[in-house]
N, C-alpha and C positions, 0 to 999 in steps of 0.2 A: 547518467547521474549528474545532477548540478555539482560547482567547486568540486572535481576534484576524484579521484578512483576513490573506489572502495570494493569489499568484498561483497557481493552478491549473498545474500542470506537467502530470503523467499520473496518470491513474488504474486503478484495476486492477478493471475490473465483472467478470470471473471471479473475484476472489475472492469477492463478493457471492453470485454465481450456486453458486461449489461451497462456502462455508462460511456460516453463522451467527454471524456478527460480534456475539460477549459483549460486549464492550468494547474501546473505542480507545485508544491511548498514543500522542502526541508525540515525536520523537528525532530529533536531529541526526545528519549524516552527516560521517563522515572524509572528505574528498574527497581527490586528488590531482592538480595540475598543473592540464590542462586540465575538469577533469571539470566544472567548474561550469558554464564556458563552455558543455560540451554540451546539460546541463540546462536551460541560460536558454534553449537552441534547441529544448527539448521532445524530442530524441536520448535517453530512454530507455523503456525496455521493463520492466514490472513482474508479466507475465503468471507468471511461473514462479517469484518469490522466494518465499523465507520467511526466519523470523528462528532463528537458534539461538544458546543460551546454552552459551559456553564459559568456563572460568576467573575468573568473576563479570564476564564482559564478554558485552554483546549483538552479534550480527555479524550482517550482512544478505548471504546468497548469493541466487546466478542473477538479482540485477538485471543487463542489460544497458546498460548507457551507451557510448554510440557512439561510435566517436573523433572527435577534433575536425577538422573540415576544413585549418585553418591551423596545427594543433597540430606538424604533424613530428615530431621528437627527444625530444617532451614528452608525446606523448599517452600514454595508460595501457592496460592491458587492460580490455577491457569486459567481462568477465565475471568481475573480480577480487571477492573478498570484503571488504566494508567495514564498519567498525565504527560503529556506534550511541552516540550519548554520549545516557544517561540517566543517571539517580540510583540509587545501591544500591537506595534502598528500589525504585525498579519493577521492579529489573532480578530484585531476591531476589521482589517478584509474580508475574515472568513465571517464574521457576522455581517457584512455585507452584503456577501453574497448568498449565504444562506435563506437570506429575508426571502429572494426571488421563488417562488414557487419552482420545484420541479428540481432546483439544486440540491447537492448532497455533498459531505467529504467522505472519501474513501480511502486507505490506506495502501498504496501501491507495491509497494518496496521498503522493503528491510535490509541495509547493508549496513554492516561495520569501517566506520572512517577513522583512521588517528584513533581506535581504541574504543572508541564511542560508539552503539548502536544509533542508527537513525534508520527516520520511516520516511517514507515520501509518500504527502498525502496529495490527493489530486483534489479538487475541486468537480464537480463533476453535474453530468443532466443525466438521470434516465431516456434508455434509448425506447423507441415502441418497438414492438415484436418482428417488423418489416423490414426496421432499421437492421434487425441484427443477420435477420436473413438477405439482404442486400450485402453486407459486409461480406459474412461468407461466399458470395458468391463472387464479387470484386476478388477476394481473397484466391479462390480457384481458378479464377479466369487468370490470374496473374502469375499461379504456377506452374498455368500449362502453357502458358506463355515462357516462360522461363525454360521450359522442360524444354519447348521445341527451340528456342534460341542454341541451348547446350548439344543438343542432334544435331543441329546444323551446322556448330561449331567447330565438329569432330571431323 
């Protein structure tokens, strides 16, 4: 995590798995009501977001946050669309980079810093289907490599 620990909330290993994560950005979330509360209980889901730029504002859809158990009257939609506080200058990056065919933003990680939820979105390429079966396989050959270093170690 950039600047600094935080608590680990969720994380999104599909988006590892289908994009090629260029580079990471930091960004606060708008929350509402209960929604922090859900968050500190690890209640969301980061498999199917992405980030889009509208009206020089960033916005984060299809994260799911759960409702809160003791929320009643208060709780929120969990599938609402929430806004990103970043700085113009990243936000006029990510429409930079967006323009590129084939780019996406993706929401990586959810941790709590200093009290504050943040997301960490990546900037990203879809991978082709080769790509990702190549990965797995670097990925295997590296643990049986590992396996046999630790045998031999003993």
């Amino acid at each position: 995590m950039p600047k600094g620990e935080g608590k680990l909330i969720a994380q999104n290993k599909k988006a590892r798995h289908d994009y090629a994560v260029l580079d990471t950005m930091e960004a606060g979330m708008v929350l509402q009501g209960t929604e922090i509360k859900s968050i500190r209980n690890s209640r969301i889901n980061l498999k199917d977001g992405f980030v889009r730029v509208r009206n020089g504002e960033a916005f984060l859809y299809n994260v799911h946050i759960s409702p809160y158990e003791q929320g009643n009257i208060f709780n929120h939609d969990p599938l609402r669309t929430r806004k990103l506080l970043l700085h113009k200058k990243q936000i006029a990056r990510l429409v930079g980079e967006t323009k590129n065919t084939g780019i996406t933003i993706v929401p990586l990680k959810v941790y709590i810093r200093d009290g504050y939820a943040k997301v960490l979105i990546g900037i990203a390429k879809g991978k082709k289907q080769y790509d990702k079966r190549e990965d797995l396989k670097r990925k295997d050959v590296d643990r049986q490599i590992s396996r046999t270093l630790k045998s031999f170690s003993r």
